[in-house]
FIDOPA-466104 format. One record per residue (C-alpha): residue in one letter; residue number from 1; x negated, y negated, z. Coordinates in steps of 0.05 Angstrom, whole numbers, m for minus. Layout:
residuo = a | num = NUM | px = X | py = Y | pz = Z
...
//
This chain:
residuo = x | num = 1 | px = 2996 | py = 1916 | pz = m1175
residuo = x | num = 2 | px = 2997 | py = 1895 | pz = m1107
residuo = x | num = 3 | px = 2952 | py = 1837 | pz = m1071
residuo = x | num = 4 | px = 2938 | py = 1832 | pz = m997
residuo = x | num = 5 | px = 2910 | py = 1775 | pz = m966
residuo = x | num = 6 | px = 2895 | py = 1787 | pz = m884
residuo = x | num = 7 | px = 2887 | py = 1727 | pz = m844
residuo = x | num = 8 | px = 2880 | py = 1710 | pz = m763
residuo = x | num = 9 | px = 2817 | py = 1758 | pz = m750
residuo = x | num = 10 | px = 2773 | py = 1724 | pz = m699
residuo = x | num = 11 | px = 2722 | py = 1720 | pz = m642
residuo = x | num = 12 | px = 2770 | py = 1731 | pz = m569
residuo = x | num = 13 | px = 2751 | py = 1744 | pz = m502
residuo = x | num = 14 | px = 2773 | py = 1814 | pz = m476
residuo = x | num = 15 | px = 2839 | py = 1815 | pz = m450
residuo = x | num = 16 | px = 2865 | py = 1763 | pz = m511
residuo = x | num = 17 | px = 2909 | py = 1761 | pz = m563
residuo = x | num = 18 | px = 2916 | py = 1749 | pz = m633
residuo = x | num = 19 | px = 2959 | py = 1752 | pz = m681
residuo = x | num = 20 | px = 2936 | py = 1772 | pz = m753
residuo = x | num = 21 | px = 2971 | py = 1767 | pz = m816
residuo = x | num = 22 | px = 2982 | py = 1806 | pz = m884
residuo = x | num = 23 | px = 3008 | py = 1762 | pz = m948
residuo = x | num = 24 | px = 3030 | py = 1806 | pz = m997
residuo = x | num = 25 | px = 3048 | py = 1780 | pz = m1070
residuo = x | num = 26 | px = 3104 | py = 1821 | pz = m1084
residuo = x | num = 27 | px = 3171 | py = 1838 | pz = m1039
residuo = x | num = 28 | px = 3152 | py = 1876 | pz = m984
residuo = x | num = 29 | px = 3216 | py = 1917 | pz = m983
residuo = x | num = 30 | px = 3194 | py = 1953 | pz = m1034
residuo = x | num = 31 | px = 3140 | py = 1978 | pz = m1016
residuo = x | num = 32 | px = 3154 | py = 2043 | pz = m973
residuo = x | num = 33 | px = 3087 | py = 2034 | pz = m925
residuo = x | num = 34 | px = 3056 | py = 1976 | pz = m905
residuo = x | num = 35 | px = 2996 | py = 1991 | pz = m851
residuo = x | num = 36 | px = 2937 | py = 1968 | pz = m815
residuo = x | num = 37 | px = 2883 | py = 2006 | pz = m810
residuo = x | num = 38 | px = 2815 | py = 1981 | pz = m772
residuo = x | num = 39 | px = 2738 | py = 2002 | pz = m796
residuo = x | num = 40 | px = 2699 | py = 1986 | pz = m732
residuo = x | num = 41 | px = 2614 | py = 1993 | pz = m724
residuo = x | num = 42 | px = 2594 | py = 2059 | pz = m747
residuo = x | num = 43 | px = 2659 | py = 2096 | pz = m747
residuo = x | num = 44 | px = 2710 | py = 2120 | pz = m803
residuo = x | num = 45 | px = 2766 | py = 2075 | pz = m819
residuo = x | num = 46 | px = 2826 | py = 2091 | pz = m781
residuo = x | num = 47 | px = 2898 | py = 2069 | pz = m784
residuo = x | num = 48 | px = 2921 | py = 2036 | pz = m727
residuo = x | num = 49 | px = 3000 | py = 2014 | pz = m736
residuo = x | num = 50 | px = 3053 | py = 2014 | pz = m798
residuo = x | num = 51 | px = 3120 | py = 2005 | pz = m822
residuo = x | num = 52 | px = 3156 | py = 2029 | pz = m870
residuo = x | num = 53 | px = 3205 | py = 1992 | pz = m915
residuo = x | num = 54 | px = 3263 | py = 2015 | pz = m870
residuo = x | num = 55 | px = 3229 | py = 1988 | pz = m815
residuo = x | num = 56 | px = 3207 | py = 2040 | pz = m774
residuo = x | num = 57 | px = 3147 | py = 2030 | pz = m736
residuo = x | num = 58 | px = 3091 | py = 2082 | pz = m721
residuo = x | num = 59 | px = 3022 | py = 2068 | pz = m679
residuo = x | num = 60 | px = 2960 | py = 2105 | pz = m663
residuo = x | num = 61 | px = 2948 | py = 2129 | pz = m593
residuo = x | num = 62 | px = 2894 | py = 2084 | pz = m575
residuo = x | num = 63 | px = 2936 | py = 2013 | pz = m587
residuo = x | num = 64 | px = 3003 | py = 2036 | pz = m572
residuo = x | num = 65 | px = 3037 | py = 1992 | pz = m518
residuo = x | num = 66 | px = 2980 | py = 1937 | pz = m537
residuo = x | num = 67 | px = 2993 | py = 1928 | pz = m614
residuo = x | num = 68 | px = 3061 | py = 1902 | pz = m651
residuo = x | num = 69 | px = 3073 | py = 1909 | pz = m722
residuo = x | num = 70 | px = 3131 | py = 1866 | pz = m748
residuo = x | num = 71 | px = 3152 | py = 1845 | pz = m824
residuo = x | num = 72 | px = 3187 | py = 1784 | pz = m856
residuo = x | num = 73 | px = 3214 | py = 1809 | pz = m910
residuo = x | num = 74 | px = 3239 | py = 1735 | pz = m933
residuo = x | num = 75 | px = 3159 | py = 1708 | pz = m934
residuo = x | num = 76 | px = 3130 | py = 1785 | pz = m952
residuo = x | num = 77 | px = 3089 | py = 1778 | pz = m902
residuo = x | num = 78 | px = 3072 | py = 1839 | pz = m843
residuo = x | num = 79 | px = 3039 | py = 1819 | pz = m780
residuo = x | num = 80 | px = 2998 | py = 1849 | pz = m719
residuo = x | num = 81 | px = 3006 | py = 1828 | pz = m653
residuo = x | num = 82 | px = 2941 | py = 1853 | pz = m619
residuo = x | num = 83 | px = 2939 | py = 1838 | pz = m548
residuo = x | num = 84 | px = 2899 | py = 1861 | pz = m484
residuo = x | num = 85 | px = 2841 | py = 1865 | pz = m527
residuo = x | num = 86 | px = 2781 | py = 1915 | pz = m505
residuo = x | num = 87 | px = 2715 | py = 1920 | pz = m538
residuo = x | num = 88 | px = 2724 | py = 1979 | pz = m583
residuo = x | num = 89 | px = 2775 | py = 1934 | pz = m614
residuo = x | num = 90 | px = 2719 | py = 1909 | pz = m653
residuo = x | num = 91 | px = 2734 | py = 1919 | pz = m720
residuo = x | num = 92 | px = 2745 | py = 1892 | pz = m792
residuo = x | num = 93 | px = 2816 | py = 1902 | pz = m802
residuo = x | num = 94 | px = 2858 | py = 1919 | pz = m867
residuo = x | num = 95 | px = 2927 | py = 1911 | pz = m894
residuo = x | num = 96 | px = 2948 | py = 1973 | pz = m928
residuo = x | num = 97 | px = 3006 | py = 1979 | pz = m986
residuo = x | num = 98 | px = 3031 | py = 2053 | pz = m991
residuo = x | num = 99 | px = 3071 | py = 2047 | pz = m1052
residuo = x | num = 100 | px = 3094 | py = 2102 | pz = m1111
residuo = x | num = 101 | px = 3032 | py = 2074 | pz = m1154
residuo = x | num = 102 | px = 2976 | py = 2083 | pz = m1108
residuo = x | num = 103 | px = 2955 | py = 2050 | pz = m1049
residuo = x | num = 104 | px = 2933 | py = 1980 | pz = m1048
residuo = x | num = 105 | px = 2881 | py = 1936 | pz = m993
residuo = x | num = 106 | px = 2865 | py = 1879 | pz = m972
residuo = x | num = 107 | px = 2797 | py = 1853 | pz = m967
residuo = x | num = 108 | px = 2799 | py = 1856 | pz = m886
residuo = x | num = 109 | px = 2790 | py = 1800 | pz = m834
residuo = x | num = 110 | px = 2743 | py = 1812 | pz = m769
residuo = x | num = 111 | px = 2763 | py = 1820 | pz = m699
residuo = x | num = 112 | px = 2708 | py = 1821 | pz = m651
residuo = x | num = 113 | px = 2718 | py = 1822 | pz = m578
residuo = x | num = 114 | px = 2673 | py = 1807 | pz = m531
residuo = x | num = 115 | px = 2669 | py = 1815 | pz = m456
//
């Protein structure tokens, strides 16, 4: 079993920055996804950046160029850099674990951007 812990979620002016973090209690290398996905107001949960344990990175349309996914693998922790924040980037987001077992969550931390 994997646990997730997300931390850094916040109330930020549009056109900010933060930085939010993913704890996870075993070693991240093995896992062979690790992703963030974002449930805003009203809408379906989407996934928004990832990495796999090799350490390539993939994005959605809508952040790319604005969001960074990185890893350290030493502290297992994965991080999102979300920056030039708008207001659709309102949302609770998740840490995913896409592992041979199952996939695995978080229990989110809010972003909420306002103008």
């Amino acid at each position: 079993q994997v646990r997730l812990v997300e931390s850094g979620g916040g109330l930020v002016q549009a056109g900010g920055s933060l930085t939010l973090s993913c704890a996870a209690s075993v070693s991240i290398f093995s896992i062979k996804h690790m992703r963030w996905f974002r449930r805003a107001p009203g809408k379906k949960r989407e996934l928004v950046a990832g990495i796999t344990n090799g350490g390539t990175t993939n994005y959605a349309d809508s952040v790319k160029g604005r969001y960074t996914i990185s890893r350290d693998i030493a502290k297992n922790m994965v991080y999102l850099r979300v920056s030039d924040l708008k207001r659709e980037d309102t949302a609770v987001y998740y840490c995913n674990a896409e592992t041979n077992l199952g996939d695995y969550w978080g229990q989110g931390t809010q972003v909420t951007v306002s103008s």
